[in-house]
N, C-alpha and C positions, 0 to 999 in steps of 0.2 A: 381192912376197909369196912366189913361187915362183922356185926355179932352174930352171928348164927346160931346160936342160944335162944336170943329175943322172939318170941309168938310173931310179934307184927312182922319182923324179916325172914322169917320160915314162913309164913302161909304167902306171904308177896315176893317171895322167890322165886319162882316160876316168870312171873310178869317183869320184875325189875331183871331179869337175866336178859328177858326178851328184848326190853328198852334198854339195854344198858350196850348189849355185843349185838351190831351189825348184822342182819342174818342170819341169826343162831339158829334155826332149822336147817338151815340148805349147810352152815359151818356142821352141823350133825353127820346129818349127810354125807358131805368132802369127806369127812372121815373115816364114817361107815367105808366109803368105795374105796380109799386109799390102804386102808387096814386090809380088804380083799384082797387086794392085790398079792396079798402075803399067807395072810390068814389063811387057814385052809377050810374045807366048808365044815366041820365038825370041830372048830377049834375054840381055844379056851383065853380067853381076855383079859386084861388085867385092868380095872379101869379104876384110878387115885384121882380122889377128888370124888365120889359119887352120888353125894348127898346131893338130893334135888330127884333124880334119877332122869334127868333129862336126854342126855347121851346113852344112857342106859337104855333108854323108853326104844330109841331112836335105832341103835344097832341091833338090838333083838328084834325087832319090827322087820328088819332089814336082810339081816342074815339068824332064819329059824333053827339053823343047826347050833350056832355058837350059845358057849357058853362061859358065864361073866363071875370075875370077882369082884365087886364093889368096896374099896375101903374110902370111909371116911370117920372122923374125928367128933362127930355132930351126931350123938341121938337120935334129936330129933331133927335133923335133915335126910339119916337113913332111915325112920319112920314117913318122910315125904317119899323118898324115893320106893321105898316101899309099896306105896300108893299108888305111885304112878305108875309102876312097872307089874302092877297084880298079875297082868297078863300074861307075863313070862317070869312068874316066880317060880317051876319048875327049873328055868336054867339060871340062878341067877343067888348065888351065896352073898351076902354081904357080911362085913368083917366091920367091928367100929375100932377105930385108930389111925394109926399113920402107916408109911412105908413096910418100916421093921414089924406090921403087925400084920402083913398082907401074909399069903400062902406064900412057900417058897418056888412053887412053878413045877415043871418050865412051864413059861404061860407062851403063847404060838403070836402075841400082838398086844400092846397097851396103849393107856391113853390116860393124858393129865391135863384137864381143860380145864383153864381157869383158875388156878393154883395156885401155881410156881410164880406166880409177882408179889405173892406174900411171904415169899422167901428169902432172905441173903446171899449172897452171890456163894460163901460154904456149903448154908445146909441144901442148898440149889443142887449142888454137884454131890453131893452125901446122897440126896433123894433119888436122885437121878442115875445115880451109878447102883445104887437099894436094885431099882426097877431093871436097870440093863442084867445082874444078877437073877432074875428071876425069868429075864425071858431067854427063847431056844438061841443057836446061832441064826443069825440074818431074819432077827424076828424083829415086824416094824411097832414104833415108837409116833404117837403122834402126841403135840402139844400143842395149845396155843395160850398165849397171855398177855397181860400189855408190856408192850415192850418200844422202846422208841428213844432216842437220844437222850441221853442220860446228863448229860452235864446243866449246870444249874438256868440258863438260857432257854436249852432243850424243855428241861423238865416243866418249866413252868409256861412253853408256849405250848407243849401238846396237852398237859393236864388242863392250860385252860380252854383249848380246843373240843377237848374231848366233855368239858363241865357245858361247853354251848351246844354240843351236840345233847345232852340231856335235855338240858331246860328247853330246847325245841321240840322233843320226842312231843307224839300226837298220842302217846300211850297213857297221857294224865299221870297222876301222880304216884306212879310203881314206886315204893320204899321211899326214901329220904331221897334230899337232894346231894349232888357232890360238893363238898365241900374241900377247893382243891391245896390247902394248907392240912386237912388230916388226910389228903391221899399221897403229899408229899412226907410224911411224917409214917406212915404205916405201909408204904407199897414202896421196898428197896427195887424197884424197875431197874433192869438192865438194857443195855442197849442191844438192837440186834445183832449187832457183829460179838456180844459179849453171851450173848444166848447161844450162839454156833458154837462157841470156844469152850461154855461148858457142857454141854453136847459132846462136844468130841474128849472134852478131860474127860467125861462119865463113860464115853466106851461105844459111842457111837457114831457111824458115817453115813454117805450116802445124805446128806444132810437135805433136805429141797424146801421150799418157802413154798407155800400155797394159798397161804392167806393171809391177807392184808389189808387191815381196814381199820382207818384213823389210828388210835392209838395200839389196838391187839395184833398180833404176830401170831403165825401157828407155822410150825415145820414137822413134818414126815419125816423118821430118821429111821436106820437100823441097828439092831444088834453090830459090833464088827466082828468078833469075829467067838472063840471059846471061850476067852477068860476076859471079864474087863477087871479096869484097870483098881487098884487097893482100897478099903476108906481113905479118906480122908479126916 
């Protein structure tokens, strides 16, 4: 949906994230306190997707003992994040690439915000099962993405649901508009019940829904158990 290359969509990052997902401070948040639950106070994070450092900013702020692996695939979005997070560059390595380029762990807790809707329903479960591998037993997984009825009906009543929810944001004009023929062309969106299913093909249970708003989905899962399950 996004170049994250482009100057103008790196430095309006920050802002268009804000107008784009529903409460992405307090969505910070939720996750911060649900990752505790598991995490333990000295523990070590895995967080895919990090460019921006927004969630980054948010859990070290949050909990001062942890500490973060950032991978992302963007330069210069892990030069934004960079930025944002100065204040806890002592705990906080980042890694530029994808999954297979992350530490090998055990990480104690992770996290993929905002991601995984630009993935296919394969390399979905390939990624995902990457990250069950690297974290301990019963170590939590959170995500969130859009996610929402998939079939051709579906897709075009929520992508245009979710294009009026922009063009009304009071936030002026963060980044481009949606244009909802290239988000139906670029965002393989799965539906929620097909989000749980690869979830648990990648090796994880304990599955719970905590967020939900218009179009984005986020669920808390776990490690299940020593080994998950093979590539794909």
């Amino acid at each position: 949906m996004s170049d994250f290359s482009r100057a103008d969509m790196i430095s309006s990052y920050a802002k268009m994230a804000e107008r784009n997902v529903p409460s992405l401070r307090d969505l910070h948040r939720m996750v911060s306190l649900l990752l505790a639950e598991k995490v333990p106070k000295n523990g070590r994070v895995l967080v895919l997707g990090a460019g921006g450092g927004l969630e980054l900013s948010a859990m070290a702020g949050l909990n001062p003992s942890w500490r973060f692996d950032g991978v992302d695939p963007s330069p210069q979005m892990l030069d934004q994040a960079r930025a944002v997070t100065q204040d806890f560059a002592d705990r906080i390595t980042f890694h530029e690439g994808y999954i297979e380029d992350a530490p090998k762990g055990p990480f104690d807790g992770a996290t993929c915000l905002l991601t995984l809707h630009f993935l296919p329903r394969e390399e979905r479960t390939r990624t995902l099962r990457d990250i069950c591998r690297r974290l301990r037993p019963s170590a939590p997984l959170a995500i969130v993405h859009h996610s929402f009825p998939n079939d051709d009906a579906g897709t075009d009543k929520w992508l245009a649901r979710f294009a009026n929810y922009i063009a009304t944001s009071e936030m002026g004009d963060a980044g481009n508009g949606i244009n909802v023929e290239a988000m139906k062309e670029r965002l393989p969106v799965l539906s929620p019940e097909q989000d749980v299913s690869v979830l648990q093909e990648a090796g994880f249970s304990q599955i719970e829904l905590f967020y939900a708003a218009l179009t984005f989905r986020g669920w808390i899962a776990c490690r299940t158990g020593p080994d998950c399950p093979d590539r794909v």
